[in-house]
N, C-alpha and C positions, 0 to 999 in steps of 0.2 A: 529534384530534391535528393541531396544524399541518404544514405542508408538511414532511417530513424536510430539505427543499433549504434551508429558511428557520432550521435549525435553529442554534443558540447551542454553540458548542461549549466554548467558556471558562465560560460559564455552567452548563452541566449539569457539569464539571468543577470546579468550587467551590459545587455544589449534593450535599450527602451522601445525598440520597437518591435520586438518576440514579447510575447506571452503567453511560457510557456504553464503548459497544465500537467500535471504530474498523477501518477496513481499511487497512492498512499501504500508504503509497504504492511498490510494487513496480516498477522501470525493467520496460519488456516487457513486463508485465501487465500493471500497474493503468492501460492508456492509455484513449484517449477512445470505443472501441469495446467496453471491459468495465466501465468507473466506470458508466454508467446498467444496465446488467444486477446489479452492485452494489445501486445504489438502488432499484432497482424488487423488489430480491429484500428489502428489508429494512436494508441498511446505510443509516444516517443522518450518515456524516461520511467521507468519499472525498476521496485530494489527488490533482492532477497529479505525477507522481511525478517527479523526478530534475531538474529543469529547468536544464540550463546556464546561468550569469551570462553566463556570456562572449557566450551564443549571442543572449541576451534584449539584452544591453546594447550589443550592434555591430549596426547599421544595415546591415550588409553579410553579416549569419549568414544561410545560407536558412534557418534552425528558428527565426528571430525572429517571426515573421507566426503561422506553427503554432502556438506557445507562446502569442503573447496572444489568437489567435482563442480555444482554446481555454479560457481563462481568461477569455474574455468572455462566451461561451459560458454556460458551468456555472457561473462564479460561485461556485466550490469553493475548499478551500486549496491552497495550491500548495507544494512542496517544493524547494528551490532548493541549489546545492553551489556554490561555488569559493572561491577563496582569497585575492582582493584587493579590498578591504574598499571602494574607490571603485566597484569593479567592482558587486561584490555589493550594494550601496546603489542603485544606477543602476538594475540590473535588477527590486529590488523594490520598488522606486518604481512601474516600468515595471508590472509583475503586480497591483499595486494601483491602479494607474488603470485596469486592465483588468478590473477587478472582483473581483482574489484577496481569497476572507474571512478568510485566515489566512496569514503565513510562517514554514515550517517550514524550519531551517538543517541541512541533512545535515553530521553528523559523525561517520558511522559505517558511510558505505560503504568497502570495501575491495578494488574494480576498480582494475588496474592502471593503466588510462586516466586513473582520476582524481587515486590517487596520485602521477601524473608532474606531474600540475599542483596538485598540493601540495593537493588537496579534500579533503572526506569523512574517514576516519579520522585518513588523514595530519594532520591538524591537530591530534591527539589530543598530537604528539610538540612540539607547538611551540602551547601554552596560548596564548602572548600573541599571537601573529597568531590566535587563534581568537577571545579577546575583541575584538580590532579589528574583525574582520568582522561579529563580531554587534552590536557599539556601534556599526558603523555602518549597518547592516542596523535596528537599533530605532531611530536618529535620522533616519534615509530615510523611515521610514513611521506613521501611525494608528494599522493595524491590529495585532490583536494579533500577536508575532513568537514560536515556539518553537526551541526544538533537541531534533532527534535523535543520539544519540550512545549509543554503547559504554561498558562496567565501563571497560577502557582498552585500549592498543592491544596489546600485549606478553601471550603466554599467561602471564606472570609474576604470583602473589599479590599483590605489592609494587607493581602496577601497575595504578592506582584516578585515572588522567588522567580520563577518562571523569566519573568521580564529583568531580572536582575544578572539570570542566569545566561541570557540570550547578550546583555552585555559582555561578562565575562567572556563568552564563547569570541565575541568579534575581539576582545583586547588578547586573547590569546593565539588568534590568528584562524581561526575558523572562517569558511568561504564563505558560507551563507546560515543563517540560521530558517529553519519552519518552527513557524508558533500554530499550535492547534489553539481556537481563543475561547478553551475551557479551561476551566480547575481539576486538577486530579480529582478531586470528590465528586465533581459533576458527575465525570465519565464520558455518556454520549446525553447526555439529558440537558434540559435547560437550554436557552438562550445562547448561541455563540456571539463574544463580544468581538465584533468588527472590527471596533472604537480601540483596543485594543493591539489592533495591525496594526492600524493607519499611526496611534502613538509612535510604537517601535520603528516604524518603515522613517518615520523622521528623527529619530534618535538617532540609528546607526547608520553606519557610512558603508556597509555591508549585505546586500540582498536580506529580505526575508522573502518568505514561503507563507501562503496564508491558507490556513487549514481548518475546516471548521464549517458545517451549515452550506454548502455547495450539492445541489442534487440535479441543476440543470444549465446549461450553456445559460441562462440570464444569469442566474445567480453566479455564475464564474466571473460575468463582465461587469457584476454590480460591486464583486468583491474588490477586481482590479482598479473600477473606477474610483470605488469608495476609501478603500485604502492606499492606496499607490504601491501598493506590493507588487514585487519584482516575478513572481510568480504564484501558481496556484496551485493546491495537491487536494485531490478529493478521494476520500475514506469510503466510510462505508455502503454508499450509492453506487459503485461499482461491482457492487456483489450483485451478480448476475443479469451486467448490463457492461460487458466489455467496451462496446460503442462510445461510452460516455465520455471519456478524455478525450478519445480525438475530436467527437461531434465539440466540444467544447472548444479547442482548438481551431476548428474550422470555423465555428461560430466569430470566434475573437478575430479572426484573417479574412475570412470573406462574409462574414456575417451570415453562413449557409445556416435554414434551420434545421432543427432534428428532423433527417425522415420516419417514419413510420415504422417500427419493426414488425413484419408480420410472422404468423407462426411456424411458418416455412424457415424461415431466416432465425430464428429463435431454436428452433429445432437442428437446427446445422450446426450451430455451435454446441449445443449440447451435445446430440454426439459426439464430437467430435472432442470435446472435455474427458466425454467418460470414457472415451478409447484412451488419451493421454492419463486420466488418472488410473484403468485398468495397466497402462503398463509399467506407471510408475511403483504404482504397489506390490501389482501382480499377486496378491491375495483378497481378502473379503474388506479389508481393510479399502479397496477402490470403489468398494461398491457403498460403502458405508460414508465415504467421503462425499462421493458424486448424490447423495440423497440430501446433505445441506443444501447445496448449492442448486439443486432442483427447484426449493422452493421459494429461493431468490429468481431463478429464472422464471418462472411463472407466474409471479407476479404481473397483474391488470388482466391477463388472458379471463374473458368471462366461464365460467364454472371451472376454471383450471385447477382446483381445488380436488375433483375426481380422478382428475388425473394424477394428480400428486399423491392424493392420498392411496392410490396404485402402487406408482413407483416407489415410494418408502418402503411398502412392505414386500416389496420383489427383492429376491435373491439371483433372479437369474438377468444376466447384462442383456442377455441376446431379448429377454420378453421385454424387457427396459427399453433397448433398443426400437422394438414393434409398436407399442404404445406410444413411443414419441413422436416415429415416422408416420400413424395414423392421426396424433394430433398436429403436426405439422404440414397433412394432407388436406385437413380442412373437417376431418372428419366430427359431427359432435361429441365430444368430450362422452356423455352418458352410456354413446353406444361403442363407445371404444374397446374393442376384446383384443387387438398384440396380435392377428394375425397375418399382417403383410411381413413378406419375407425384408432381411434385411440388406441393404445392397451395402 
């Protein structure tokens, strides 16, 4: 197999016999200290998640330099939001000279930050500034351009912007579109509508992405069955279960089922996070990071909850470190004290 990093994502997407599974570009998770613990676990298509126009397109942003290192870096797709269409052209220009293989246009986030600068779903309530920004975002650049977006924005039936907007995107020449199959108002709650994919995947002449209600290799194969959607992207199941995309991947090829993770193997990765987010930060800010995602990791571990409830309030990496190598030893959680050395 070639390099996963090298991999065609437009191509295996209008290839019927791939099915591919993607990992949702997540703000606060999916950054540059979890996307290679991703690929090394199995996933073969990881974005830089959330990337501000504004931040990438002003010379004066300090997150401008972050942004295209690391998108010179990884050489992955990048996920980009805002709202004014010379802005957003500027900046994915910017991310393709930096080596982005793909642009993907968020319109379907629903943070109040973003909404005040009119991004992300907001645009769902005003179509025609959303085809600006991506006509001008597809005449900026090469490479291929997508959108992400919502059914629509309004918990209302009657209210299919989202699916309007997913037209638009294919008549202005977008490669693929991903429909998450909620409403902005939902968020993550409620019912994801299937029924919804499968509509779109026979309307357009253009991949979709189906995004939405996926937590395990069945539910991947039920989506692809059920909708005939050209691929899959799973959100927030992936926090603190990197394995997940590929086992679903494999699942869909060889029909392998999920092994077992045990706490050994659970513990390897972890470390192995908190050394990448200590060096990303290289202040307390690593250690404050690596305590969300703690307690996504430990999740189903029986009393793992003592343990966690540990490493939250630890300041120090190296006792962090001991406490995990002993629950990853086998040891019980209750009489866990941090004193094996760390290798």
């Amino acid at each position: 197999m070639a390099d996963k990093r090298d991999d065609n994502l437009l191509e295996r997407l209008l290839d019927p016999t791939e099915k591919p599974v993607c990992a949702a570009p997540l703000a606060g998770w999916t950054d540059a200290s979890y996307r290679p613990i991703l690929l090394d676990r199995g996933a073969r298509h990881v974005w830089v998640p959330f990337v501000s126009t504004h931040a990438v397109a002003s010379r004066k942003s300090p997150d401008r330099d972050a942004y295209v290192r690391d998108v010179a870096k990884e050489r992955c797709h990048v996920q980009i939001f805002g709202s004014v269409p010379d802005i957003c052209a500027t900046a994915a220009k910017i991310l393709e000279d930096a080596g982005a293989k793909t642009i993907d246009f968020n319109c379907g986030c629903s943070v109040r930050k973003v909404h005040k600068g009119g991004g992300g779903s907001a645009l769902l309530r005003d179509l025609d500034l959303l085809s600006a920004n991506l006509k001008a975002i597809i005449g900026a650049v090469s490479i291929p351009v997508s959108l992400k977006t919502r059914i629509g924005y309004y918990t209302s039936p009657d209210d299919r912007s989202g699916i309007e907007a997913c037209r638009r995107a294919q008549d202005l020449g977008c490669a693929w579109v991903t429909l998450h199959c909620r409403t902005a108002k939902m968020g993550f709650g409620g019912e994801p509508d299937w029924d919804a994919i499968a509509g779109l995947v026979t309307e357009l002449s253009i991949p979709v992405i189906g995004n939405g209600g996926i937590g395990t290799p069945d539910d991947s194969k039920r989506m692809f069955e059920t909708t005939g959607c050209a691929g899959v992207m799973i959100g927030r199941a992936i926090m603190g279960d990197p394995w997940l995309v590929g086992d679903c991947e494999r699942f869909m090829t060889e029909g392998a089922p999920r092994p077992k993770r045990t706490r050994s193997a659970m513990v390897e990765v972890m470390l192995e996070h908190q050394r990448r987010l200590l060096a990303q930060f290289q202040d307390k800010r690593g250690i404050l990071e690596f305590r969300k995602h703690v307690v996504r990791y430990l999740r189903g571990f029986a009393q793992a909850s003592l343990v966690r409830n540990r490493i939250v309030r630890c300041d120090d990496p190296g006792e962090v470190a001991r406490i995990l190598l002993e629950f990853g030893e086998g040891r019980p959680p209750a009489s866990i004290d941090g004193s094996l050395p760390v290798r």
